[in-house]
C-alpha positions as CSV (number, residue, x, y, z in Angstrom):
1,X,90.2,106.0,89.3
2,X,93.7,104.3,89.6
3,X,96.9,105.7,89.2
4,X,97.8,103.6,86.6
5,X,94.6,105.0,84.7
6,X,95.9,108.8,85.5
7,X,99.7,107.2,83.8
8,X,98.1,106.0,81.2
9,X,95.5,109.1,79.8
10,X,98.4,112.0,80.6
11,X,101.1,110.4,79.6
12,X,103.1,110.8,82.7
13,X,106.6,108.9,83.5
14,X,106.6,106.5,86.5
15,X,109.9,107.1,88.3
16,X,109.3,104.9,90.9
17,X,107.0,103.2,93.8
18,X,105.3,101.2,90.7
19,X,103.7,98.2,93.1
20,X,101.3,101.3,94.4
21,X,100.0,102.0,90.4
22,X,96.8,100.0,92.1
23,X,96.5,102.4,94.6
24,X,93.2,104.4,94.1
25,X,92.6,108.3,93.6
26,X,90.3,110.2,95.7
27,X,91.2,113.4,94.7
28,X,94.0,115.8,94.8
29,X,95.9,118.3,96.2
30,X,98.6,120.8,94.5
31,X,100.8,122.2,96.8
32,X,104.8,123.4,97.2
33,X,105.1,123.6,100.7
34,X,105.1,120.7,103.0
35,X,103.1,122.0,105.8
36,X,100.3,123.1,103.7
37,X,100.1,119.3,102.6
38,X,100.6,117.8,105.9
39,X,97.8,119.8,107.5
40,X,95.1,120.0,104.0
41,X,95.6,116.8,101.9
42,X,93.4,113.6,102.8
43,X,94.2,109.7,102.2
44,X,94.2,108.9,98.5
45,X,94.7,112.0,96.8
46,X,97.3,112.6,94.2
47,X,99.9,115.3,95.3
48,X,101.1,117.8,92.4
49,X,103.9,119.5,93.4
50,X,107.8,120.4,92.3
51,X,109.7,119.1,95.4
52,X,111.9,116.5,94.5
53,X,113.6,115.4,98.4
54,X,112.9,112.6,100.5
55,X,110.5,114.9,102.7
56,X,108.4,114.5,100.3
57,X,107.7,110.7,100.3
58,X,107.6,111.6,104.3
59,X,104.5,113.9,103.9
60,X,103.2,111.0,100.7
61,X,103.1,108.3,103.8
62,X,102.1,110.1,107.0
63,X,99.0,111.2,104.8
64,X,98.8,107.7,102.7
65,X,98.5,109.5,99.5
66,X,98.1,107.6,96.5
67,X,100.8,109.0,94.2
68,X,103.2,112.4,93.9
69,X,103.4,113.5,90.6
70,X,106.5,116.0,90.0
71,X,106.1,118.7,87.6
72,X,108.1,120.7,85.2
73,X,110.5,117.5,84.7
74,X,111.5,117.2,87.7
75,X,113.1,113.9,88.6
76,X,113.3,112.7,92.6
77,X,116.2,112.4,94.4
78,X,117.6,108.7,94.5
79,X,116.7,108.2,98.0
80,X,113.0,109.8,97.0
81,X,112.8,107.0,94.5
82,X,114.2,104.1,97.2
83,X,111.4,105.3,99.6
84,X,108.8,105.5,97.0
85,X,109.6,102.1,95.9
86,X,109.8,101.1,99.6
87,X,106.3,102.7,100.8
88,X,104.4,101.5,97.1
89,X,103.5,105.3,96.6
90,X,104.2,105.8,92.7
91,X,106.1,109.0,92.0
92,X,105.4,110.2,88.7
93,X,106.4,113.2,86.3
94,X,105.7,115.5,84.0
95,X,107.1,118.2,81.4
96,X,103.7,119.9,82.7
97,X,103.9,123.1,84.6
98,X,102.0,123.0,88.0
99,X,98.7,124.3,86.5
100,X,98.2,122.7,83.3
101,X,98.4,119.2,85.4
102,X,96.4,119.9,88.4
103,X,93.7,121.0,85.6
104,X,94.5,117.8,83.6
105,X,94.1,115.5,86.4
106,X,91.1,117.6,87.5
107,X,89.1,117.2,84.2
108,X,89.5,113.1,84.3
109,X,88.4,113.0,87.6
110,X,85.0,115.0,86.9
């Protein structure tokens, strides 16, 4: 599955990073706090989480993750978005809370 397929059946806004809407998902990982995404999520998962800084797109490229998607309409922070366009990792949102998503994105991956 591609990101773009995930943008397209849930409806979710891309903010940014759109070159990586190619990039394909492996699986995911739902998580709030950096270090548990650092040390648990593999190459080409899809991140669900709140955090809107630029750490964020830190943890996204040291891991090669395929996209972030921010919940709860959340926006990212303008330098979030310049790195996320920079690094082709698609940040993308939702009005979602953290648990309706993850199940979402869960089911269309089954």
């Amino acid at each position: 599955m591609k990101v773009s397929d995930i943008v397209e059946k849930l409806g979710l806004v891309v903010f940014s990073g759109a070159k990586g809407l190619d990039n394909e998902i492996v699986g995911g990982y739902t998580s709030d706090l950096l270090s548990d995404v650092m040390g648990s999520a593999d190459s080409g998962m899809v991140w669900v989480t709140i955090q809107t800084h630029k750490n964020v797109m830190a943890i996204a490229s040291l891991k090669e993750l395929a996209a972030v998607v921010l919940v709860k309409g959340e926006q990212p922070e303008e330098d979030t978005a310049a790195q996320s366009n920079q690094e082709g990792i698609p940040i993308l949102g939702t009005t979602l809370d953290t648990f309706e998503i993850t199940g979402q994105i869960y089911k269309l991956m089954m």
